[in-house]
N, C-alpha and C positions, 0 to 999 in steps of 0.2 A: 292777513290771510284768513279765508273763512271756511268753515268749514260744513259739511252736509250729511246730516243723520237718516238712516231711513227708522222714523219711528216706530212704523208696524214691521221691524222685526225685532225691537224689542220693548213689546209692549208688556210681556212676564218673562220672569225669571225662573230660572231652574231651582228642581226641587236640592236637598242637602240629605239623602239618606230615607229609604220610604218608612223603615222602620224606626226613625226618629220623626218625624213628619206625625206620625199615627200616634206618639208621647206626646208631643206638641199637643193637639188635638184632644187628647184625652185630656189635659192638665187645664188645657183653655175652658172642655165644656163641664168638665166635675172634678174638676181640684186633684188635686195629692198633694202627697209632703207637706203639708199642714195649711194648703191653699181648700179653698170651698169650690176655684174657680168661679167663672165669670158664668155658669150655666147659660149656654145660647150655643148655636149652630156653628162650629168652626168650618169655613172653606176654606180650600188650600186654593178656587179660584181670586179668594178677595188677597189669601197671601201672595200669592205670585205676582199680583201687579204691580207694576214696575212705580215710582215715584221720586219726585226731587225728596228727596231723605231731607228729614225736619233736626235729624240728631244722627251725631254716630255710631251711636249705640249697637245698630244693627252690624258694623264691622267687627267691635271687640266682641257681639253675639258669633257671630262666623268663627274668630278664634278661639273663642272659650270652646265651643264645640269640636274643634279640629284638635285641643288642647285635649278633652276628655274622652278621645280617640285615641291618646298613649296608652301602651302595655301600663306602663307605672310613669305615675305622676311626679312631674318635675316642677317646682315653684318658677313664676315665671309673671313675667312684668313686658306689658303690651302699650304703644303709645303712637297716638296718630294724631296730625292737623290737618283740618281738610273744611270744604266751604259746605254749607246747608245752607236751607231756604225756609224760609217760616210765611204765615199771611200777617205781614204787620204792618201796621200804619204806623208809618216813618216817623219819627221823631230826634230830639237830641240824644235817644238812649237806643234805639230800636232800629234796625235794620231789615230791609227783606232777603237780603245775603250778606251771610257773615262767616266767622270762621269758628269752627270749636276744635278745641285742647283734651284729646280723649285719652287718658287713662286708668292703665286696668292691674292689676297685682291679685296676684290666687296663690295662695298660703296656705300654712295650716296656725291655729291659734292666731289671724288676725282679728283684731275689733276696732269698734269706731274711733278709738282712738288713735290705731294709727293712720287711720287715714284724717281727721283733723291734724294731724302731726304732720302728714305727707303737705297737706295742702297749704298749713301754718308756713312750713318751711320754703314753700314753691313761692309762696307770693311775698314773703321775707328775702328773697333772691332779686326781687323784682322791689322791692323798693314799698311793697304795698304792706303795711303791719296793722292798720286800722281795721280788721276782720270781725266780720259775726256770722254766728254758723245756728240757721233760724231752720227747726223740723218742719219736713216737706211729704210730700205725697208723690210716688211715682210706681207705675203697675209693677215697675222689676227690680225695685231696690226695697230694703226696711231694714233696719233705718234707713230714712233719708234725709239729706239738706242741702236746702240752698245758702251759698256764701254771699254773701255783699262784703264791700268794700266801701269806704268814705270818701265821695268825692268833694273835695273841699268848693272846686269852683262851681258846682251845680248843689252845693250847701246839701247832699241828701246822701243815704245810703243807697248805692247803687246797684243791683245782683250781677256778679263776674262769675257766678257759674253753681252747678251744681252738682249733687252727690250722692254715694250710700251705698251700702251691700249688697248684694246679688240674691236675690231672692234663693231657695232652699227648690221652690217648684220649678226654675230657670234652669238651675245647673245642677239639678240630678238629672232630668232627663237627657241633658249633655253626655252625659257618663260620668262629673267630678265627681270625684270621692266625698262622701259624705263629712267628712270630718276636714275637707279644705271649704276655707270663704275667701269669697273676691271680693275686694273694696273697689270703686271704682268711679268717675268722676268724669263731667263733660264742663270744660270752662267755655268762656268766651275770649277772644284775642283780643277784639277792638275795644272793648270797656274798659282791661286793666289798662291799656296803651292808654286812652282818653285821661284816667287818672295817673299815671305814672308823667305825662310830661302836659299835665294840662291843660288837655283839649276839653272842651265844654258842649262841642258838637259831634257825637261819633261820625255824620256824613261828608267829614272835611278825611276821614280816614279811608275812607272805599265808597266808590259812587261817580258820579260827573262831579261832583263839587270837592273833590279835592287838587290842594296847590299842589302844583307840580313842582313850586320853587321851596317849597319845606321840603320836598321829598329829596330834592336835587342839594338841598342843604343842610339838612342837616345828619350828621352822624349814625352809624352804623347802631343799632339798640344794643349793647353791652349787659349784662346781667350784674346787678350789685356784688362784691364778694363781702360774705359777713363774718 
């Protein structure tokens, strides 16, 4: 069955609040909260246009803002899987559609350590324990990192996702409380799967080139109990 989009009506997106919109904007062209900003021209024409999302980022964005929209702040843990698109030249590691593993935890007194804890413990579930957690750069987290994992049959450390804090300039203008932090984390699905049972080619996992007779045969994926 197929189906039929009329692109030109939705080519942008709707605003989130005008009076948050103009925070935005301020924090983009001259910083606060300890940011310098990026000094350049923010249009809310280049925000609104619509695109294949590269990460999901931009959903637990949506909720953390709907979150610091409460009278009073309730700690709270946010989790979504869902497919993005990247420009990549395909390979045995690299996809141009794949899946990412997004969450989110807003506290008071977290640090990087627990979310190195959070993530230790997720891929210890999954059977994956050979971990490194290598400092990264991303405009809305700091600290950040990217995790790799060992995959034995492509002899190399492989990156199954990424990580880090919520920047101080992201989620005040939200409304969080100043004194809560978010850890928060975007993995990938098909990389651990390729190392947990094997695979040496991620396009035997999603694409025209996967067996339909592995799919038809083999087992249900179970979570290790540790």
């Amino acid at each position: 069955m197929g189906y039929n989009y009329d692109w030109k009506a939705v080519v942008s997106t709707q605003s989130t609040g005008a009076d948050y919109v103009e925070r935005v904007k301020l924090t983009h062209e001259k910083g606060g909260h300890g940011s310098m900003g990026y000094n350049y021209d923010w249009k809310i024409e280049e925000a609104q246009k619509n695109i294949l999302r590269t990460h999901t980022t931009a959903v637990s964005a949506k909720m953390l803002y709907q979150l610091g929209q409460q009278k009073e702040f309730t700690p709270t843990k946010l989790f979504s899987i869902d497919r993005v698109f990247r420009n990549e030249t395909l390979d045995a590691t690299h996809l141009a559609e794949f899946h990412q593993i997004e969450g989110v935890v807003a506290d008071r007194n977290l640090t990087l350590g627990h979310l190195i804890g959070v993530l230790s413990a997720f891929f210890k579930k999954l059977g994956l324990e050979k971990l490194k957690f290598k400092p990264a750069y991303n405009p809305y987290t700091e600290p950040s990192m990217e995790i790799f994992s060992y995959h034995p049959g492509l002899k190399k450390w492989v990156e199954i996702g990424n990580s880090g804090m919520f920047r101080p300039e992201m989620l005040l203008p939200m409304g969080i409380p100043s004194d809560v932090n978010v850890i928060a984390w975007g993995l990938s699905l098909e990389r651990p799967t390729m190392i947990k049972y094997g695979i040496n080619n991620i396009r035997e996992l999603i694409g025209p080139k996967v067996n339909l007779n592995m799919v038809q045969e083999n087992p249900i994926c179970r979570l290790d109990k540790v």
